[in-house]
TORKOL-4160 file (C-alpha; in steps of 0.2 Angstrom, whole numbers, padded with zeros to 4 digits, m for minus):
392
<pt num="1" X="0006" Y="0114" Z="0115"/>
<pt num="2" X="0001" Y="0122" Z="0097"/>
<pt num="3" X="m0013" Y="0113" Z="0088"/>
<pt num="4" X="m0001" Y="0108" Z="0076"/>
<pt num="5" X="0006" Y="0096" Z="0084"/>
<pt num="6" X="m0012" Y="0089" Z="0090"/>
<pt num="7" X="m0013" Y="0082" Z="0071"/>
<pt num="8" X="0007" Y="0074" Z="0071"/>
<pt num="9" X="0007" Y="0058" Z="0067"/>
<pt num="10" X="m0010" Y="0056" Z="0061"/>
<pt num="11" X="m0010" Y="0051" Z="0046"/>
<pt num="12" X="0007" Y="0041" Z="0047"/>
<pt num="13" X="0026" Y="0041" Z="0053"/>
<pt num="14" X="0033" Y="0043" Z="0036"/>
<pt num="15" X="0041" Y="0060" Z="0039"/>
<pt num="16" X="0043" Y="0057" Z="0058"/>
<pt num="17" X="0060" Y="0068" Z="0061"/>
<pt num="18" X="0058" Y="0076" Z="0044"/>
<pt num="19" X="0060" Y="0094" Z="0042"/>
<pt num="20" X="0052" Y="0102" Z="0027"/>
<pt num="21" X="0052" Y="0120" Z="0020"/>
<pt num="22" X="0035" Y="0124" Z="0011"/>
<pt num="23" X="0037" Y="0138" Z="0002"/>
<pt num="24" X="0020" Y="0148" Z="m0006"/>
<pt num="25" X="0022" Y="0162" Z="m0021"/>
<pt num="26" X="0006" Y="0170" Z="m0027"/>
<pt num="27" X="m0004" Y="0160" Z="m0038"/>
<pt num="28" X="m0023" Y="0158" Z="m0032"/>
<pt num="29" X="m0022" Y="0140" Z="m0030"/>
<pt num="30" X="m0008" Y="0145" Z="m0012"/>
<pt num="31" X="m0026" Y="0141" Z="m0002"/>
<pt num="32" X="m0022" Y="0126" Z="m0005"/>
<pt num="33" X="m0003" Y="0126" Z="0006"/>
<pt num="34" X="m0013" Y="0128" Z="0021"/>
<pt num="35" X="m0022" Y="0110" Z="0018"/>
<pt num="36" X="m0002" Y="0104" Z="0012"/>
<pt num="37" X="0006" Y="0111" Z="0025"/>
<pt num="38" X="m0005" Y="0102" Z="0037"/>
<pt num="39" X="m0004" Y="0086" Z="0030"/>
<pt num="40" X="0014" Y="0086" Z="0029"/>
<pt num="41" X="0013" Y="0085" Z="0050"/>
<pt num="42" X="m0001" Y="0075" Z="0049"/>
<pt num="43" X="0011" Y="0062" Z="0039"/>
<pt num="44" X="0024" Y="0068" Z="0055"/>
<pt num="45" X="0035" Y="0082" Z="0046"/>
<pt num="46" X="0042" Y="0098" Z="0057"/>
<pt num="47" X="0038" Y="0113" Z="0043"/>
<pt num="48" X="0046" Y="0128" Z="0041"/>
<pt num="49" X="0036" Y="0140" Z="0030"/>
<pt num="50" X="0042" Y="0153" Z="0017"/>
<pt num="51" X="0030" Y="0166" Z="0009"/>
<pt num="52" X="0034" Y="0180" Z="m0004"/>
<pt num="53" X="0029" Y="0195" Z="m0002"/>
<pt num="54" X="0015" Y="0194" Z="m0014"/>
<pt num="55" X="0009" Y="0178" Z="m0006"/>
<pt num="56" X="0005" Y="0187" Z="0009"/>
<pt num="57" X="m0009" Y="0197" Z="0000"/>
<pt num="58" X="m0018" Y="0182" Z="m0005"/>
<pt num="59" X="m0017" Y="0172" Z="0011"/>
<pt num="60" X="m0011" Y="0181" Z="0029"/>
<pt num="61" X="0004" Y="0176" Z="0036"/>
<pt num="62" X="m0005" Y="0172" Z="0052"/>
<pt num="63" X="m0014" Y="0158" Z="0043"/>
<pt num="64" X="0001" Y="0150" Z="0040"/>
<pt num="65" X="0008" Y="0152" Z="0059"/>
<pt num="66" X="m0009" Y="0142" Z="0064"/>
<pt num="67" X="m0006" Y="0127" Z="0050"/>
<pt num="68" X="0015" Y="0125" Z="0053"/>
<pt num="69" X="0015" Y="0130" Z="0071"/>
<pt num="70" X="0030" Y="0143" Z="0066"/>
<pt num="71" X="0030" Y="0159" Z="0060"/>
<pt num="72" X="0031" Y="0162" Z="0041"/>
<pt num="73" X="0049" Y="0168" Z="0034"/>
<pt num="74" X="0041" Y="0181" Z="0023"/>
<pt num="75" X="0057" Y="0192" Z="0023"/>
<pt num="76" X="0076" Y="0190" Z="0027"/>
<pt num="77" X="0085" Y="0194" Z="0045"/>
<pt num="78" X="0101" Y="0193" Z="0053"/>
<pt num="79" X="0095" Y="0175" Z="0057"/>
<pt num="80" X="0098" Y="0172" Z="0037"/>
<pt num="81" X="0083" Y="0161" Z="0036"/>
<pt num="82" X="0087" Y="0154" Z="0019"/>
<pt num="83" X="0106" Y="0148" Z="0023"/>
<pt num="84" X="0098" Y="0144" Z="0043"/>
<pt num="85" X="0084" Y="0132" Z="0038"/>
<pt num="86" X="0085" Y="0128" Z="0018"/>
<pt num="87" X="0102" Y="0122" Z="0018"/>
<pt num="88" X="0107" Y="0103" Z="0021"/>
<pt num="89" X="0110" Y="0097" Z="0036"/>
<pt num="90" X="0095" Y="0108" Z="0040"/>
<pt num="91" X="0082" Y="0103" Z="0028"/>
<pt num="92" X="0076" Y="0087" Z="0020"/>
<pt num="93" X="0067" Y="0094" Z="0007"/>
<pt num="94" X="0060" Y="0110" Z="0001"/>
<pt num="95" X="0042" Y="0113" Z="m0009"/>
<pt num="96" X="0038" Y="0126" Z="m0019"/>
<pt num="97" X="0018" Y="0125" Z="m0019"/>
<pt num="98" X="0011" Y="0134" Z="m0031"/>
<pt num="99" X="0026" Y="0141" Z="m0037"/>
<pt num="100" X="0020" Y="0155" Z="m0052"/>
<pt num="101" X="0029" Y="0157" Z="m0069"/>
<pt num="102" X="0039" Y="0170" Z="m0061"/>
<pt num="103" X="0045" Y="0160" Z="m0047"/>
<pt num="104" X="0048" Y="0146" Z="m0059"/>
<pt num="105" X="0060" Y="0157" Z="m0071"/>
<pt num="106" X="0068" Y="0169" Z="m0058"/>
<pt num="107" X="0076" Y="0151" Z="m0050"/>
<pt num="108" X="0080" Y="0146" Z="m0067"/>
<pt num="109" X="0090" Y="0161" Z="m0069"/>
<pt num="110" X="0099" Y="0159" Z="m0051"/>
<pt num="111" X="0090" Y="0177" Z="m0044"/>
<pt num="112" X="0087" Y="0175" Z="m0026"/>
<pt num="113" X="0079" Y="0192" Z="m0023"/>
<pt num="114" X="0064" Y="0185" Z="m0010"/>
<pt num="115" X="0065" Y="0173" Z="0003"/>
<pt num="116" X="0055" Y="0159" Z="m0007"/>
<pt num="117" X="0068" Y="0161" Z="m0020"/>
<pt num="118" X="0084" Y="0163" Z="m0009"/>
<pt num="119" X="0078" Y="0147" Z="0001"/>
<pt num="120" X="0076" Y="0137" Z="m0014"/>
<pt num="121" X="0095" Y="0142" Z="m0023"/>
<pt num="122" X="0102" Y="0139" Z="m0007"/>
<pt num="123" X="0094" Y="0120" Z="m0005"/>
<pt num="124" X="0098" Y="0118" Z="m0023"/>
<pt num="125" X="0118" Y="0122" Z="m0021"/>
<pt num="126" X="0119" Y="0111" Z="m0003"/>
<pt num="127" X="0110" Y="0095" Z="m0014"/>
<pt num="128" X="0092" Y="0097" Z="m0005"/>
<pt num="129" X="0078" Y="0089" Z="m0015"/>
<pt num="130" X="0066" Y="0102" Z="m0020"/>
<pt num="131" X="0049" Y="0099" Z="m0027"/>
<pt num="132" X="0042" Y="0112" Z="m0039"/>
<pt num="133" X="0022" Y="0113" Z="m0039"/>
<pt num="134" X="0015" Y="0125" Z="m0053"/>
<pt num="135" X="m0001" Y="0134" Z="m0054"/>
<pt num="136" X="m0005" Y="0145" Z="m0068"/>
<pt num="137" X="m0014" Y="0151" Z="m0082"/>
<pt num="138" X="m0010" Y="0138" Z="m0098"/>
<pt num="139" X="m0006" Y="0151" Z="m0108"/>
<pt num="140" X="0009" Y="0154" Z="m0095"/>
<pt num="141" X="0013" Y="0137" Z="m0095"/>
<pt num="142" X="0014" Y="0134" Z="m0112"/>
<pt num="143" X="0025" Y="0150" Z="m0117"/>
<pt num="144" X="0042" Y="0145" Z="m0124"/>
<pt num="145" X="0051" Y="0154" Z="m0112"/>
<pt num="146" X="0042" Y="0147" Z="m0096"/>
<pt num="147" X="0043" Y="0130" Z="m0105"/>
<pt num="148" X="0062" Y="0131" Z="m0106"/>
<pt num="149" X="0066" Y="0136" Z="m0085"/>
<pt num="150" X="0056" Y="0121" Z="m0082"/>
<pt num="151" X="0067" Y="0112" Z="m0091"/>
<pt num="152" X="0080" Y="0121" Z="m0084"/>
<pt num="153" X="0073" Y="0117" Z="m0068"/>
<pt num="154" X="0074" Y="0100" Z="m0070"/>
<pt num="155" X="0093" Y="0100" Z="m0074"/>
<pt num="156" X="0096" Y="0108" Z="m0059"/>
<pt num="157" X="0089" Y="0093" Z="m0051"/>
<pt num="158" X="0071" Y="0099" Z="m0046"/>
<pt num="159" X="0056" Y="0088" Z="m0047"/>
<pt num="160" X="0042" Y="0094" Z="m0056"/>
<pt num="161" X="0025" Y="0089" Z="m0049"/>
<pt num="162" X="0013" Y="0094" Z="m0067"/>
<pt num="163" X="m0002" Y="0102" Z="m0065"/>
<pt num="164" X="m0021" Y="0095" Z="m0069"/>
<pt num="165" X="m0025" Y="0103" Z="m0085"/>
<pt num="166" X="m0043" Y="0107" Z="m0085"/>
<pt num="167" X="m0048" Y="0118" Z="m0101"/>
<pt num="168" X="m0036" Y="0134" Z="m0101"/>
<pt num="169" X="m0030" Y="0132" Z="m0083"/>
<pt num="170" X="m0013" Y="0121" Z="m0077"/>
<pt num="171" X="m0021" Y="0118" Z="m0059"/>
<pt num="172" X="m0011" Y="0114" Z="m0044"/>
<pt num="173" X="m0007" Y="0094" Z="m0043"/>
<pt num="174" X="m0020" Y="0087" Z="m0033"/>
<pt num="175" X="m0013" Y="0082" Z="m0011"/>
<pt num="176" X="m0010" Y="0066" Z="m0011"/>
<pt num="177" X="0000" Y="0066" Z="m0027"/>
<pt num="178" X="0011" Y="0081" Z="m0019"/>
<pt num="179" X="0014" Y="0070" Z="m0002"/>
<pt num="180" X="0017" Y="0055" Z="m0011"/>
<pt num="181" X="0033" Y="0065" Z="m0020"/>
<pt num="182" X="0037" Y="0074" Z="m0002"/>
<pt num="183" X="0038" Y="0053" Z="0006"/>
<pt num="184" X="0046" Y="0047" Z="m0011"/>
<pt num="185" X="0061" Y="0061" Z="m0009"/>
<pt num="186" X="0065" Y="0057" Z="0008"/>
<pt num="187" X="0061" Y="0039" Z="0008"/>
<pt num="188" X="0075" Y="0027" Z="0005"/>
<pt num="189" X="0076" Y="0024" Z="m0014"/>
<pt num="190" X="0082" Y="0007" Z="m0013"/>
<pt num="191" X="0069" Y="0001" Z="m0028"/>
<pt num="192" X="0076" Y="0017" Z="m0038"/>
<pt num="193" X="0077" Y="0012" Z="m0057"/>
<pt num="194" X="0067" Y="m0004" Z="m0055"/>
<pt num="195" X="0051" Y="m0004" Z="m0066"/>
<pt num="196" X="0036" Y="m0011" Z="m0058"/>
<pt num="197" X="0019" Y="m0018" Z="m0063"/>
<pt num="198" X="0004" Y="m0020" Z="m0052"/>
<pt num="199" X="m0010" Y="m0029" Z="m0058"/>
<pt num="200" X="m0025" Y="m0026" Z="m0048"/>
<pt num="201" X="m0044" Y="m0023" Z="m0045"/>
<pt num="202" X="m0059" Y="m0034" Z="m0052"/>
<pt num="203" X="m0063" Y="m0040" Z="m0069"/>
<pt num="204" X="m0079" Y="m0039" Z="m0074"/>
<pt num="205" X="m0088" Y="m0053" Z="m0086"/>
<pt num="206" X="m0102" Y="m0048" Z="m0097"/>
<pt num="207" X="m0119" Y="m0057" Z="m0094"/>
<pt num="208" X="m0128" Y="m0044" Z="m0105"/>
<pt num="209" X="m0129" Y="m0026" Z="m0111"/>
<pt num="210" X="m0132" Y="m0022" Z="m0091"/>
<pt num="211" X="m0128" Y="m0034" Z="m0080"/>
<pt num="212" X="m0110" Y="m0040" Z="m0078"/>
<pt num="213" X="m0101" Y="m0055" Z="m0067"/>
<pt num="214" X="m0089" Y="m0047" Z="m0055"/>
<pt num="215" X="m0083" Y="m0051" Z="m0036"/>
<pt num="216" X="m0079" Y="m0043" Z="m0019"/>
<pt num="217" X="m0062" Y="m0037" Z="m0023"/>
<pt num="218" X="m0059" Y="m0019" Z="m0017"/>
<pt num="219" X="m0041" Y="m0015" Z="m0025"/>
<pt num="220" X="m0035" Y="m0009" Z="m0009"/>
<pt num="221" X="m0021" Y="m0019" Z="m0008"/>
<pt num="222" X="m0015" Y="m0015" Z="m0024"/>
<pt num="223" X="m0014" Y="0004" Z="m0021"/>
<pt num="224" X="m0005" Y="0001" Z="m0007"/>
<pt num="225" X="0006" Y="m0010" Z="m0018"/>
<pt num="226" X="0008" Y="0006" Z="m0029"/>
<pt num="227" X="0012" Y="0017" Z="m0015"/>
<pt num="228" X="0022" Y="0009" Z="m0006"/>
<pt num="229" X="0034" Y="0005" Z="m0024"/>
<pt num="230" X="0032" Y="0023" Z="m0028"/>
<pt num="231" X="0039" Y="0029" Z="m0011"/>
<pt num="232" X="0054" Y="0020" Z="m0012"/>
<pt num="233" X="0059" Y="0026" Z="m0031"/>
<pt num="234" X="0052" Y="0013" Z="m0042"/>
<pt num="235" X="0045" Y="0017" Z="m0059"/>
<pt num="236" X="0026" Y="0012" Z="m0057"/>
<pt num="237" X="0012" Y="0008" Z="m0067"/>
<pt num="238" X="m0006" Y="0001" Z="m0062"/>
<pt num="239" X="m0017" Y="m0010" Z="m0072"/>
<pt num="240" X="m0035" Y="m0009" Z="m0065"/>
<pt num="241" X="m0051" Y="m0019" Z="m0066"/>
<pt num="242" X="m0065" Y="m0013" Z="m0056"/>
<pt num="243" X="m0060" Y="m0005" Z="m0038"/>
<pt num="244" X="m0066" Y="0007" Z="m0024"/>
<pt num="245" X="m0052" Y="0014" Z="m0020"/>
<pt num="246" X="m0047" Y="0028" Z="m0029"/>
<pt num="247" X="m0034" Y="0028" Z="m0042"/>
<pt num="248" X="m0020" Y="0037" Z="m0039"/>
<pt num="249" X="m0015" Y="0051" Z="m0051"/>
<pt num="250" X="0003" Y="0048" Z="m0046"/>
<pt num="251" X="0007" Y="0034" Z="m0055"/>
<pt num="252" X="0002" Y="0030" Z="m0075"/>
<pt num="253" X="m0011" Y="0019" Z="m0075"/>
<pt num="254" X="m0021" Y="0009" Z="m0088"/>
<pt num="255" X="m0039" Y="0002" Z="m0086"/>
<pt num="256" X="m0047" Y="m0015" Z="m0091"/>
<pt num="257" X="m0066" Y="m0021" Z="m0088"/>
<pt num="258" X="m0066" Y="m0043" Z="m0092"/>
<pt num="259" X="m0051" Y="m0056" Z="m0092"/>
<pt num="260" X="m0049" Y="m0055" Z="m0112"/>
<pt num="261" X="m0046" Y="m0037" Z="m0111"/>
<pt num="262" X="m0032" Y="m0038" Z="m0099"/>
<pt num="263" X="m0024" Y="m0053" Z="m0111"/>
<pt num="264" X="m0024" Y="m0041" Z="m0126"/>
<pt num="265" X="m0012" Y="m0029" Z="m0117"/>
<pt num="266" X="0000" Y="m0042" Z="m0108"/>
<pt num="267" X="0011" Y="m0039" Z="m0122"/>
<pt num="268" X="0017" Y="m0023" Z="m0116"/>
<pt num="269" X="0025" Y="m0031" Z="m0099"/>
<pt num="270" X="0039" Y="m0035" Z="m0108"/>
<pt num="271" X="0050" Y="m0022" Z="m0099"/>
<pt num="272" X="0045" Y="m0025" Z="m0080"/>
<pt num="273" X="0057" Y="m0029" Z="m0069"/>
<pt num="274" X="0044" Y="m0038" Z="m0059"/>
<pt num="275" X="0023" Y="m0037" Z="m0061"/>
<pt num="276" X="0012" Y="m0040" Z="m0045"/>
<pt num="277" X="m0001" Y="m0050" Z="m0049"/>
<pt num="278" X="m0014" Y="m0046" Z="m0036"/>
<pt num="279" X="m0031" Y="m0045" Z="m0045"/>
<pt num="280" X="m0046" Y="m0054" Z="m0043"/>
<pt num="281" X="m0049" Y="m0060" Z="m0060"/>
<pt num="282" X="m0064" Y="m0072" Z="m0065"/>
<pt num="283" X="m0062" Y="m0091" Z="m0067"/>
<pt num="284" X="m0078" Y="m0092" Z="m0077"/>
<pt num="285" X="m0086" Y="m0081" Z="m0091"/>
<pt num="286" X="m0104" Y="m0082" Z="m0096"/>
<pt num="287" X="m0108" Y="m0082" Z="m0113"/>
<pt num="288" X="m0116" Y="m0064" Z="m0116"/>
<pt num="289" X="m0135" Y="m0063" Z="m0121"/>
<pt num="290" X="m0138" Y="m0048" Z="m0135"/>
<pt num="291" X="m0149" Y="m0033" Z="m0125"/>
<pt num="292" X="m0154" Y="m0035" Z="m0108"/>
<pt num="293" X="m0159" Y="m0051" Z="m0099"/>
<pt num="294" X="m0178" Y="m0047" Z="m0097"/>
<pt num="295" X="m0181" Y="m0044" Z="m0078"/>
<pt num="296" X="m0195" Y="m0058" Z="m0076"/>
<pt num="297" X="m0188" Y="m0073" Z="m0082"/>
<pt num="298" X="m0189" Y="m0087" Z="m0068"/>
<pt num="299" X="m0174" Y="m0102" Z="m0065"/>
<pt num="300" X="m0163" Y="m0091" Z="m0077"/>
<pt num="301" X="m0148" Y="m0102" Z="m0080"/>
<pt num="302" X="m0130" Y="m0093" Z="m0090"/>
<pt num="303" X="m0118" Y="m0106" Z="m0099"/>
<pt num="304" X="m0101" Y="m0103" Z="m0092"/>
<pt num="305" X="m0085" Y="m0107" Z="m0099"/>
<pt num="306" X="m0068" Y="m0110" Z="m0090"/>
<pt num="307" X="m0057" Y="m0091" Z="m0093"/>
<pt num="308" X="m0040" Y="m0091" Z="m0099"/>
<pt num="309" X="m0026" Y="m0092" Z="m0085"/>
<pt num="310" X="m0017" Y="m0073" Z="m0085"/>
<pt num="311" X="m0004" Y="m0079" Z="m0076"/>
<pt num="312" X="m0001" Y="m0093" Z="m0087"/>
<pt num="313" X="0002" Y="m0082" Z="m0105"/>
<pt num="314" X="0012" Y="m0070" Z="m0094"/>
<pt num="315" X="0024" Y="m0084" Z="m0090"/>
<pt num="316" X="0026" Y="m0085" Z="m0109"/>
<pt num="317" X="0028" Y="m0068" Z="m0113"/>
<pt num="318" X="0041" Y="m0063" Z="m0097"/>
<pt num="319" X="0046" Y="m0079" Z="m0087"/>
<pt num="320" X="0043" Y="m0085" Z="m0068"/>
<pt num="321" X="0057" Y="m0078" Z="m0058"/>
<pt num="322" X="0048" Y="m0057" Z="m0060"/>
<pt num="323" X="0032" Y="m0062" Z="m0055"/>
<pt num="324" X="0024" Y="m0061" Z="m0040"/>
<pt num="325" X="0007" Y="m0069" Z="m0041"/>
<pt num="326" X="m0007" Y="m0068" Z="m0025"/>
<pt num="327" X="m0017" Y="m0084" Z="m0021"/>
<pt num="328" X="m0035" Y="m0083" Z="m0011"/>
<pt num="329" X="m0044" Y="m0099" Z="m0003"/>
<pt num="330" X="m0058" Y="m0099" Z="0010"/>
<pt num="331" X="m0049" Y="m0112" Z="0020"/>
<pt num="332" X="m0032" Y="m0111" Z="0027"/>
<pt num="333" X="m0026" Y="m0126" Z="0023"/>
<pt num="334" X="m0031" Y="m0126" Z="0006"/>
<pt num="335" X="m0021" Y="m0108" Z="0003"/>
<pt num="336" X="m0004" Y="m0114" Z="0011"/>
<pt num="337" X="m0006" Y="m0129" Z="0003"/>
<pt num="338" X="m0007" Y="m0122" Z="m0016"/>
<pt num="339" X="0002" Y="m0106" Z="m0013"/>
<pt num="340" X="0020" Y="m0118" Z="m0008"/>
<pt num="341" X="0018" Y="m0129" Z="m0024"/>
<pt num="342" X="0013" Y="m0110" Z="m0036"/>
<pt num="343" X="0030" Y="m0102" Z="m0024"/>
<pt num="344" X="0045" Y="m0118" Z="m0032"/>
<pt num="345" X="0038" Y="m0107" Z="m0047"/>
<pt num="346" X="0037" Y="m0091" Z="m0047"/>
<pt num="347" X="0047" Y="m0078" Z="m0038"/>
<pt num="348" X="0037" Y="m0073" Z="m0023"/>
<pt num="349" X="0017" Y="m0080" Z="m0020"/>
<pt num="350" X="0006" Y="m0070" Z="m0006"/>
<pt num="351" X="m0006" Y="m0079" Z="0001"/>
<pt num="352" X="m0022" Y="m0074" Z="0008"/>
<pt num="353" X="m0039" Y="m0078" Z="0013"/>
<pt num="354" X="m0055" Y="m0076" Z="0002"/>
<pt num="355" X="m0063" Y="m0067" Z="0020"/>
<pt num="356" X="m0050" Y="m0052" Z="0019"/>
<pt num="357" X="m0058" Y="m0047" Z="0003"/>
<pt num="358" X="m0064" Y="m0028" Z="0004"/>
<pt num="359" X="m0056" Y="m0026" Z="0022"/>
<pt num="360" X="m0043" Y="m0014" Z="0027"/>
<pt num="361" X="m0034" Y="m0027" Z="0040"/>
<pt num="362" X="m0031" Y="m0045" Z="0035"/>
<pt num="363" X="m0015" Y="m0061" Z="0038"/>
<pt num="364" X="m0006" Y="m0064" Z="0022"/>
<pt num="365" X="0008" Y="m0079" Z="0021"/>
<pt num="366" X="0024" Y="m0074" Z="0008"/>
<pt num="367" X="0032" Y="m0088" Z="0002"/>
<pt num="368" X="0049" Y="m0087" Z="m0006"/>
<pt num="369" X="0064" Y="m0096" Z="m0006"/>
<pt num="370" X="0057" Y="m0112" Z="0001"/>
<pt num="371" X="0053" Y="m0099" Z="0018"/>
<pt num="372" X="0036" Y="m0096" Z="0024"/>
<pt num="373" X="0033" Y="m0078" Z="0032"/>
<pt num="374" X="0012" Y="m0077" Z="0043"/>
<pt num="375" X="0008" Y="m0060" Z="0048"/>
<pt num="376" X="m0007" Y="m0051" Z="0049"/>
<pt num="377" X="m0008" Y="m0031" Z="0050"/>
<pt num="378" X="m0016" Y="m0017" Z="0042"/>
<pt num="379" X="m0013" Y="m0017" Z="0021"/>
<pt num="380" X="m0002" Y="m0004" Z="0020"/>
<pt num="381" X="0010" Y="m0012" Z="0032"/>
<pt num="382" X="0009" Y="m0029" Z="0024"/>
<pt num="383" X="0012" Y="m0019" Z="0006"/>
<pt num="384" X="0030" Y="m0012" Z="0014"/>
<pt num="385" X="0032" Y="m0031" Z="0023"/>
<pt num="386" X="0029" Y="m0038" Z="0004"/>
<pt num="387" X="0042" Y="m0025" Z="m0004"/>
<pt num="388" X="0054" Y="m0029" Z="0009"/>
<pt num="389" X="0055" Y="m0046" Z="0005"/>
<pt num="390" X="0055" Y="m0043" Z="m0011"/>
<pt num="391" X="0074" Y="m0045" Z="m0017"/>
<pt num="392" X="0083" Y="m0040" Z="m0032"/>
């Protein structure tokens, strides 16, 4: 067995049976295709690697045999590697990461005088999704005649992961957000068109200039929210309190700190076609001291007022039936109990327990349509179980 299939599946089944062609032109940043190219398997894919001839003097083809378990295409046989593997039927999706300026504008143009660029024309002409990475200088980026094959490219049906621009460099995307793209193009699209809000994270109350009010919440379950939505061809956008999980770059996102300045941009959720309401948002605001709290003050005591209701001014502004609001309780009882009366409301309510907060595993109950669904898995499960349910 090749180590390459040692890592399958460790990550997730997402491209179990899933053959991807990576293909690696000669930007500096192609270091990076041995990392893609290994979590692709690691997520379950079979790749197939194509290198140009230029490629191979930044990394060695041999690198590349280790990572995919296969030996590179770097130049065309009898085999006819591009029609063989690239094609549909064949392929499920083909990746040029990095791809150069040149790369970029010789497909615009239809010339297929390498085997990165022959595999690409071929999956474009038999309908295979192909994902376009760039890496480049900015100035490159940004000259009018790169800028115009992108757009070219995207007519032609490609996707075009941007680049991280960091002073005068267009930098490769970052891994996750390529992956995400790869699971999104071969994923069922069946949320494709829909425009999605997720609400999630910790707000944070002001006591002072320091010290702030806040709880356990970790956000976890909102970016599996978000990934799971992107995957399956939504338009997605995340507003965020306070969370440890990292924000993904694949998705817009905007950022609040307290209750009152999530209010102020409620108005914008006008256009959702639904908005998850899965935040831990505070019940109670202190009223904020000027400075900071000095550090040896016995039996301190803050004055705390009731905090406006989110999900009440959202009703308001875009009606029950899109949203989908999450109840905690410490007590089981207590959660089914409110979370059936909050669901003759609103279109879906996910209930869970106070004790899950921060964990990675946790039991949920979705109520909908007078139904009531108990399961208890890992997050990222229960995020696809809560999309499946979800309905038009």
């Amino acid at each position: 067995m090749h180590p390459s299939e040692e890592i399958k599946f460790e990550k997730s089944r997402k491209l179990e049976g899933k053959r991807i062609c990576l293909c690696i032109t000669s930007s500096a940043a192609c270091i990076e295709a041995f990392y893609l190219c290994r979590e692709l398997i690691r997520h379950g894919a079979d790749v197939d690697v194509f290198m140009s001839e230029e490629a191979t003097k930044l990394i060695h083809p041999n690198l590349m045999e280790f990572a995919s378990g296969k030996k590179p295409v770097v130049e065309l046989s009898g085999y006819t590697e591009h029609v063989s593997l690239c094609r549909k039927g064949c392929c499920d999706a083909v990746v040029v990461c990095p791809c150069t300026a040149n790369t970029i504008s010789k497909i615009a143009l239809g010339i297929a005088d390498n085997a990165v660029t022959s595999c690409v024309l071929t999956a474009i002409g038999s309908k295979v999704p192909v994902i376009v990475v760039p890496a480049m200088h900015l100035s490159l980026m940004k000259n009018d005649s790169v800028e115009e094959n992108i757009e070219r490219l995207k007519e032609m049906g490609c996707i075009i992961v941007e680049p991280r621009i960091e002073g005068e460099r267009a930098k490769i995307a970052d891994r996750e957000t390529i992956i995400e793209n790869v699971i999104r193009c071969v994923r069922e699209g069946d949320l494709e068109g829909k425009k999605i809000l997720i609400i999630g994270g910790a707000s944070a109350e002001k006591i002072d200039d320091i010290r702030v009010l806040t709880n356990r919440s970790s956000g976890k379950f909102a970016i599996e929210l978000v990934r799971e939505c992107f995957e399956r061809g939504a338009y997605v956008e995340l507003w965020h309190g306070w969370m440890r999980e990292k924000v993904p770059d694949y998705v817009k996102s905007r950022e609040f700190e307290s209750v009152e300045d999530l209010l102020k941009m409620i108005d914008d959720c006008k256009n959702f076609d639904f908005i998850f309401v899965c935040a831990a948002l505070s019940n109670y605001i202190p009223e904020p001291m000027d400075g900071k709290i000095p550090s040896n003050i016995r039996g301190l005591t803050l004055d705390l007022r009731v905090a406006p209701r989110l999900i009440d001014k959202l009703r308001e502004i875009v009606g029950e039936e899109r949203i989908i609001a999450f109840k905690a309780e410490e007590k089981e009882e207590d959660l089914i109990k409110k979370a059936k009366e909050m669901s003759r409301v609103f279109h879906m309510v996910v209930g869970n327990l106070t004790s899950s907060f921060g964990s990675d595993r946790t039991k949920i109950w979705i109520f909908k349509d007078g139904d009531v669904l108990e399961k208890e898995d890992k997050k990222d499960k229960l995020a696809e179980l809560i999309i499946d349910k979800l309905g038009g």
